[in-house]
C-alpha positions in Angstrom: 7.2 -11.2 16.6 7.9 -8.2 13.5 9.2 -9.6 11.1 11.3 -7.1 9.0 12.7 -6.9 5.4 14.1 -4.9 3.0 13.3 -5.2 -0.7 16.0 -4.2 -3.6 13.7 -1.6 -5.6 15.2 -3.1 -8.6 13.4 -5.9 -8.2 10.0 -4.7 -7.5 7.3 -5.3 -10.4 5.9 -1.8 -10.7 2.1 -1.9 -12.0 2.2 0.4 -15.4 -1.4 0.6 -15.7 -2.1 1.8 -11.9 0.8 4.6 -12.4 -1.3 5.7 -15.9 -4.4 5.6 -13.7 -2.7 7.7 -11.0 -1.5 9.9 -13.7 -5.2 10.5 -14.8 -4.6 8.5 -18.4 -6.2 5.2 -17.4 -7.7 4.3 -21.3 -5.0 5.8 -23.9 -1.2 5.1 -24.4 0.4 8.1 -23.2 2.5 10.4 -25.9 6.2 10.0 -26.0 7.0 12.8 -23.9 5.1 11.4 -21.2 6.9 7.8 -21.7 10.0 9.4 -21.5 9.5 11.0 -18.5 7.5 8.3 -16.2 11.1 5.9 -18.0 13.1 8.9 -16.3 11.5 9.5 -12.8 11.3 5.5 -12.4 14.7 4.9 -13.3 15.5 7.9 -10.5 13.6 6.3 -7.7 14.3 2.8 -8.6 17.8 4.0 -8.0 17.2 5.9 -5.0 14.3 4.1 -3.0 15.0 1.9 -0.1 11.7 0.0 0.1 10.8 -1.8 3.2 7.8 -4.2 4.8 7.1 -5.3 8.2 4.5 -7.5 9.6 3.3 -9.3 12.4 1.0 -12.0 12.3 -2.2 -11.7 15.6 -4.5 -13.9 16.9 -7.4 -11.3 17.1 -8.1 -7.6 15.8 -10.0 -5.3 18.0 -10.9 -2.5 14.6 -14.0 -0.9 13.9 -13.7 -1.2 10.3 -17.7 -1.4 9.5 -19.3 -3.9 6.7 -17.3 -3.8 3.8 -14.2 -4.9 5.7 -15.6 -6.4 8.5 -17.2 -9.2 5.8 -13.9 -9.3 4.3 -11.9 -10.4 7.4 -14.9 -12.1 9.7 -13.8 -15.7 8.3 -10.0 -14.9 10.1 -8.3 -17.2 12.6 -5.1 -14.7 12.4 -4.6 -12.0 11.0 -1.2 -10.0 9.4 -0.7 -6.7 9.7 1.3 -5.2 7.6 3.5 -2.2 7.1 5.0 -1.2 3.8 7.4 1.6 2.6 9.2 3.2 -0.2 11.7 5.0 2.5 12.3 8.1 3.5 15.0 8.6 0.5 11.8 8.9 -1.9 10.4 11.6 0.7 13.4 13.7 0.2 13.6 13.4 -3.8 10.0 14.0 -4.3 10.4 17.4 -1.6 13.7 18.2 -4.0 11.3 17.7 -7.4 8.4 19.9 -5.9 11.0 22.8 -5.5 12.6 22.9 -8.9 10.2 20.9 -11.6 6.0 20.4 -11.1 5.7 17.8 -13.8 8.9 15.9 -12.8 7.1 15.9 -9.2 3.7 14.8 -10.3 5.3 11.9 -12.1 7.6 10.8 -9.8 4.6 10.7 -6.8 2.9 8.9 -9.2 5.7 6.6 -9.3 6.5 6.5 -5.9 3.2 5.7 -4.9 3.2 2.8 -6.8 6.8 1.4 -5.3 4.7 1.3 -1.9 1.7 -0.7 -3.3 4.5 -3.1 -5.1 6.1 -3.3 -1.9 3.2 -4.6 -0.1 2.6 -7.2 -3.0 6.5 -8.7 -2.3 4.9 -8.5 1.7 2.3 -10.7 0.8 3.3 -13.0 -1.4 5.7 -14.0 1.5 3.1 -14.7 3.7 1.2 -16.8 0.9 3.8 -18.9 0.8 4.5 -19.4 4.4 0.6 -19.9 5.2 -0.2 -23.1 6.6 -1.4 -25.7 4.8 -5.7 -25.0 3.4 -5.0 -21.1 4.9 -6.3 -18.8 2.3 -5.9 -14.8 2.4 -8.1 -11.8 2.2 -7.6 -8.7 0.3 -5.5 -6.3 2.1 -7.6 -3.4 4.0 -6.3 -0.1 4.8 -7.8 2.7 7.4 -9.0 5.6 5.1 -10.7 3.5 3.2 -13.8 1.3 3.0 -15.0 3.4 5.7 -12.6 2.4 8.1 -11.2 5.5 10.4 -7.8 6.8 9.6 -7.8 7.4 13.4 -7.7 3.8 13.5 -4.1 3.9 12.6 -3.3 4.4 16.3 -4.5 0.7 16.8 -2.9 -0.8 14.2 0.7 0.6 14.6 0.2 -0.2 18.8 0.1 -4.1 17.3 3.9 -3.6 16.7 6.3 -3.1 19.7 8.3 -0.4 17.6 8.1 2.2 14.2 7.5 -0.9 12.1 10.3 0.5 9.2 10.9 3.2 11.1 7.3 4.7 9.7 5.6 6.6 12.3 2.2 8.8 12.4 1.9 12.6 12.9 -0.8 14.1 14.5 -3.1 13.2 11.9 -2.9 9.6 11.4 -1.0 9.9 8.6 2.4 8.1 8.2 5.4 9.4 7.4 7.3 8.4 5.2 4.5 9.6 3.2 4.6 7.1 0.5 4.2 4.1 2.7 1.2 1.7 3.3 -0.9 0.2 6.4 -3.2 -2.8 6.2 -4.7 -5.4 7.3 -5.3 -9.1 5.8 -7.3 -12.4 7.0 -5.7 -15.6 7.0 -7.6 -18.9 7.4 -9.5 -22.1 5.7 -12.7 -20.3 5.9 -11.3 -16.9 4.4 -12.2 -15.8 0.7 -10.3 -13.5 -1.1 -13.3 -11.4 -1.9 -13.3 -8.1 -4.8 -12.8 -5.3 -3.7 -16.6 -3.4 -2.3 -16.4 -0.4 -4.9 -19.8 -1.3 -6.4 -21.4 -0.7 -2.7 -19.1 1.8 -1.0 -19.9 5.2 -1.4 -16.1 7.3 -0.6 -15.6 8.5 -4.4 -11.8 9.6 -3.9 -10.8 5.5 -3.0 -7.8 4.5 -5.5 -9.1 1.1 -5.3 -12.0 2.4 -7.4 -12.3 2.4 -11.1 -14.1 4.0 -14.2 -17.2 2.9 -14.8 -18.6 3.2 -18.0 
């Protein structure tokens, strides 16, 4: 059964230092133009986002996700799939920002990007405290990544009996609303909440990957 929820924006903990990474400043504090601005476009879609998650919890997974992810999840006796979403309002404000102000845009989908990641987090910390008793969970594993198919996508969203959050995929395998979030987590005694494969995967456009120095 889908279990559906919405989240009250305002209460999402947005990540600062993945928007600055997003943003392309990772390293430096950012000047106090740029403070003001990433202040001003949260503020905007903290106000107008209406985030949601869904998930459903299966007793098998037929993906082929290769080794990265297939390590990651083997140890499963269920599994949660989950769909996140900053909602279709934030689609709509960034397609307003693009037409009238670049660097307000590039901010704000910075931003907005963000507000589906923090979405998922609120998704799984549910599930973390609803697991059953010695249950640990894996990372969260998304198609497009990790060498995982974004054609996959088809399988993951025929798991759910409707549009989980109303998100749906285009032709492509890409979701719309844009700024939402697919994936796929582990759940049992045996599971290990294992880093993240960066250090062996070779897809250099991941946002899971970080500078290396």
């Amino acid at each position: 059964m889908m279990t559906t929820k919405e989240v009250d924006a305002r209460t999402l903990h947005l990540d600062r230092k993945a928007i600055l990474e997003l943003m392309g400043i990772p390293d430096q504090e950012p000047d106090e133009m740029t403070r003001a601005l990433i202040g001003e476009m949260s503020d905007l879609l903290l106000a107008t986002a209406r985030p949601k998650y869904c998930y459903q919890i299966v007793g098998k997974v037929d993906f082929r996700y290769g080794k990265i992810i297939d390590d990651a999840l083997r140890e499963g006796d269920r599994f949660a799939v989950i769909v996140s979403t900053a909602g279709e309002e934030v689609d709509r404000l960034l397609h307003e920002l693009r037409s009238r102000d670049i660097a307000k845009a590039f901010v704000a989908d910075t931003i907005a990007s963000e507000i589906a990641e923090a979405t998922q987090r609120t998704a799984i910390e549910e599930l973390e405290r609803n697991a059953r008793e010695g249950e640990q969970l894996s990372n969260p594993y998304s198609p497009g990544y990790c060498g995982w198919a974004l054609t996959e996508q088809k399988k993951l969203f025929a798991l759910f009996d409707e549009a989980p959050c109303g998100v749906r995929l285009n032709d492509s395998c890409l979701m719309l609303p844009i700024k939402s979030i697919s994936s796929v987590i582990a759940m049992g005694p045996r599971v290990v909440k294992a880093p993240y494969g960066c250090a062996i995967c070779t897809k250099t456009d991941c946002y899971k990957k970080r500078p290396t120095r």
